[in-house]
N, C-alpha and C positions, 0 to 999 in steps of 0.2 A: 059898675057895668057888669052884666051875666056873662061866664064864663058859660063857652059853648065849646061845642067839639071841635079837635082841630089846635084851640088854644093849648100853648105850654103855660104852665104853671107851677112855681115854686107851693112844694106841699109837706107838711108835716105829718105825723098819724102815729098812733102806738094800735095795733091789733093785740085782743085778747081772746082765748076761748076758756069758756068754762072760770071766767075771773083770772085765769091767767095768763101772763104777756107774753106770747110769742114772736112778736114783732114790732120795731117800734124805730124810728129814726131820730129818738131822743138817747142820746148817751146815756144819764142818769135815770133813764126809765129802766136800760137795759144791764144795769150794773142793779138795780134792787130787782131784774126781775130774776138776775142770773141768769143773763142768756148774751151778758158782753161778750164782744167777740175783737181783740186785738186788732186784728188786719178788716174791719169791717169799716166805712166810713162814716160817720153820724151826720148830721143836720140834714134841713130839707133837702128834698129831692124834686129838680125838675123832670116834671112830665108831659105828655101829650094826650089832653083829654079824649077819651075814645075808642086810645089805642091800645088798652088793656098794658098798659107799664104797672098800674094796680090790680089785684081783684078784680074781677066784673064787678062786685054791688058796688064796692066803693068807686069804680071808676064811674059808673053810670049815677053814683049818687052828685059828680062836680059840676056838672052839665046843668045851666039854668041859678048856679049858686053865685052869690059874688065875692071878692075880694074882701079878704077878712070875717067869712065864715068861719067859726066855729063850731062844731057839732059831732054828733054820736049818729053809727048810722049800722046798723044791724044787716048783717049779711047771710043770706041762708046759704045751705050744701050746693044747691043746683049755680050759685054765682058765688059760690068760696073754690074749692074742694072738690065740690062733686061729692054725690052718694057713696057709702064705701060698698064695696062690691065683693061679692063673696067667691064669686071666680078668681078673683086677682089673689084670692089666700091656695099658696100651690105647695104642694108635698113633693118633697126629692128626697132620693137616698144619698147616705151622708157622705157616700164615697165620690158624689160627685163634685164636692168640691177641695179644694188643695189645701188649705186652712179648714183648721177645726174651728166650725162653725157653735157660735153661742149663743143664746139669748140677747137679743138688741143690738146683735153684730148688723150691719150695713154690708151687703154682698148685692154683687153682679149677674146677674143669669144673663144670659144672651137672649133667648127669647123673648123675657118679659123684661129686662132693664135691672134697674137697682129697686130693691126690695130691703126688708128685715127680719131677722130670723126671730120667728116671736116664740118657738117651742124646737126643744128638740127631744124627740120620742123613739127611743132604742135607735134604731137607724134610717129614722126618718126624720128630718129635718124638713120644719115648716114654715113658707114665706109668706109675709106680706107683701103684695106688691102699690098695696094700696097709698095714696099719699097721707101723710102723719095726720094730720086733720080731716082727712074725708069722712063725712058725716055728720059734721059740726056745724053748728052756728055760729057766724064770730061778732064780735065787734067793735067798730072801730072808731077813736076818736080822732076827729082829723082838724085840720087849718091850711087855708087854703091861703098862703101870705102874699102873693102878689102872683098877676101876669108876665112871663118873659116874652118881650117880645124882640130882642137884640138876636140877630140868626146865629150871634158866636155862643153867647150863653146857652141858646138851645143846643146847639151840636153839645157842645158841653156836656151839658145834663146826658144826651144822650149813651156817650161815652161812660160816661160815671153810672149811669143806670145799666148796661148791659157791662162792662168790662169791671166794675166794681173799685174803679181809680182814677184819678184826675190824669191827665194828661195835658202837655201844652198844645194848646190850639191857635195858630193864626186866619185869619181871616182876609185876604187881599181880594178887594170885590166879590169875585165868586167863587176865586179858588181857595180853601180849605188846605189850611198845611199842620197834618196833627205830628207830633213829635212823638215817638213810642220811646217807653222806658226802657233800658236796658234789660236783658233774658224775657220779654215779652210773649216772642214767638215761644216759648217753652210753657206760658200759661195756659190750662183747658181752656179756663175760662175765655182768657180774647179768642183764642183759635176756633171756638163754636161762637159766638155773637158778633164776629169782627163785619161777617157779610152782612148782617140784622143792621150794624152802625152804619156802614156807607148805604143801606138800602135805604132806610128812614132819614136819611141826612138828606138822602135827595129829595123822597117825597116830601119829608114833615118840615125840613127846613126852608124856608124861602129864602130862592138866588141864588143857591150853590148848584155850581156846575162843572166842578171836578175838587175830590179831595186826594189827598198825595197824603199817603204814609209814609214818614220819614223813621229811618232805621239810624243808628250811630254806632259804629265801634271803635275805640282806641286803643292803640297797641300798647300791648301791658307794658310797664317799664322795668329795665332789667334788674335785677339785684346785684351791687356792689358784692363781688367775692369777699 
């Protein structure tokens, strides 16, 4: 059966530019390409065709493919990345920021966001704001292992794709009961995608119609003098 927009889907892929792997939700891909990452999750990832959870090329390449596709799919700048752009490279003096700024340091400007210091020249200091690949061609090999069509699995996925961790999920008919980890509310990450999960839980999931985040804390136990 053709996967169409709309469908979740358990999906595999390794992204490479320029022969090398930048991305990949194979563990042993990403330990030879040196880019393991400890706290990162490996295996497939459910997604929702359509919704840009991937790339644009790649998301736009699952559409009309079926079940147990494997393939290679080339993705240019305008549906990676983006063109890289030459206004986004901005010149500040060095006193404006609070660390001494170095070469391939990762810093914050406020007007333009997080950028990288790709030179620093007497007392000028120069950013990129552009994203690390813009301008590139990538490509990706992918597999498309099965349709999800179970609404827990989907939320699921969803959770694990924006918050970058499993979490316990109940499902009682429509009501949605997710369990959060302890120090949670302390992550960037859930506190910017926590609205993106309950938004697409409603759209993209079928039958839910209320999710309840559950909080837990237990009182520390005291220590024996």
């Amino acid at each position: 059966m053709a996967i169409k927009e709309g469908d979740f889907v358990k999906l595999s892929y390794t992204g490479s530019a320029n022969g090398m792997v930048f991305d990949t939700t194979d563990e042993d891909a990403a330990k030879a390409a040196d880019i393991h990452s400890t706290t990162a999750i490996y295996g497939s990832v459910t997604i929702c065709v359509g919704q840009k959870h991937v790339i644009i090329g790649l998301d736009e390449e699952l559409a009309g493919k079926d079940v147990g596709t494997e393939a290679d799919v080339t993705v240019l700048p305008e549906k990676a990345f983006g063109e890289r752009d030459l206004k986004k490279v901005q010149s500040y003096p060095k006193n404006k920021f609070k660390d001494k700024p170095t070469r391939g340091m990762r810093i914050n400007v406020e007007e333009h966001g997080e950028g990288v210091v790709v030179d620093v020249i007497g007392s000028k200091v120069i950013v990129d704001f552009n994203a690390p690949l813009a301008g590139q061609t990538l490509t990706y090999h992918y597999k498309i292992e099965e349709i999800v069509t179970d609404p827990l699995e989907q939320l699921k996925g969803l959770i694990r794709l924006y918050a970058g961790k499993d979490m316990e999920v109940a499902l009682d008919d429509s009501k949605a009961t997710v369990t959060l980890p302890p120090g949670i509310n302390y992550d960037r990450r859930w506190l910017l995608w926590r609205g993106r999960i309950i938004h697409e839980g409603f759209e993209l999931v079928s039958g839910i119609s209320e999710i309840t985040l559950v909080e837990t804390y237990k009182k520390p136990e005291k220590k024996e003098a």
